[in-house]
C-alpha positions in Angstrom: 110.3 91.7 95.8 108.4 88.7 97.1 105.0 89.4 97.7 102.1 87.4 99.6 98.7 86.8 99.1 96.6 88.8 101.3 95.0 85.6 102.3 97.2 85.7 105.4 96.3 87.5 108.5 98.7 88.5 111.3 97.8 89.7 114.5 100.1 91.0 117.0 98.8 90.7 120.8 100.1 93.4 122.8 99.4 95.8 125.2 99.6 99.9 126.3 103.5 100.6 127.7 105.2 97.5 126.3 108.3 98.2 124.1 108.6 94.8 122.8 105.1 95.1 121.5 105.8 98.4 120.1 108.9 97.2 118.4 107.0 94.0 117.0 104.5 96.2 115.6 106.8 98.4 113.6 108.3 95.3 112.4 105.0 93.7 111.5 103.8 97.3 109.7 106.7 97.1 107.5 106.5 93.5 106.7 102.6 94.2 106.1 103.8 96.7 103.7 106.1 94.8 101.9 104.9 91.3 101.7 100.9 92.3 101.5 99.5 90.7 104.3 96.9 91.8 106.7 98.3 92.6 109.7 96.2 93.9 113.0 96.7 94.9 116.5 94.8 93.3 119.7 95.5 95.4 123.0 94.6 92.5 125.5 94.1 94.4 128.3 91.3 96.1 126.1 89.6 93.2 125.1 89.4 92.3 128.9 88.0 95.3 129.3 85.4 94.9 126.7 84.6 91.7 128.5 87.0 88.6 126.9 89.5 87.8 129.1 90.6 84.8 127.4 93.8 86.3 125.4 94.8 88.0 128.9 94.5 84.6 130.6 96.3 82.4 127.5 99.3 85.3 126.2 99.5 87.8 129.1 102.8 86.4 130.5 104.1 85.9 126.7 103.4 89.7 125.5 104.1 90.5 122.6 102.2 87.7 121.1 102.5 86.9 116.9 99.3 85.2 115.5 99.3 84.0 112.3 96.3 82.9 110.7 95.0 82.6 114.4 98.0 80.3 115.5 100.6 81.1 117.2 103.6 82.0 115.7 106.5 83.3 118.1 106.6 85.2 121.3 108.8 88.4 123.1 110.0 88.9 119.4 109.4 88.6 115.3 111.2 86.0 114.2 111.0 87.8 110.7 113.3 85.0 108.8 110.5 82.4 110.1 107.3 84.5 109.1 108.9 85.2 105.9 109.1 81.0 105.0 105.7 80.4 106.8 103.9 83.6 104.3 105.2 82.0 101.6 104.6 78.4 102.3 
């Protein structure tokens, strides 16, 4: 089993109602699980909310959004072959 350092941080921008986030985010949980890295969740309608509309403004049309290492990494879907490579690079 490959493993990654935990130095790596994946963030998943998605929001309430959205299947495609929800299926990113099981994929992402599992990969977290497996390959050790830090994985979170940013609803983006809720951090409007709270008062930052910027990931609203930049991903809303693009939902679900992966971030890795707070760069984009792929949108609509986890390309898991390309996370895997990018972890391990």
């Amino acid at each position: 089993m490959e493993h990654v350092a935990s130095r790596h941080t994946v963030e998943l921008l998605t929001r309430a109602g959205c299947s495609m986030c929800e299926k990113a985010g099981a994929i992402l949980t599992r990969l977290a699980g497996e390959l050790g890295f830090e994985f979170v969740s940013t609803d983006v309608d809720a951090a409007a909310a709270a008062g930052d509309p910027s990931l609203r403004a930049e991903y809303g049309d693009l939902l679900p959004v992966v971030m890795l290492d707070g760069v984009q990494h792929g949108y609509w879907e986890v390309d898991e072959t390309r996370l895997r490579a990018d972890l391990a690079s």
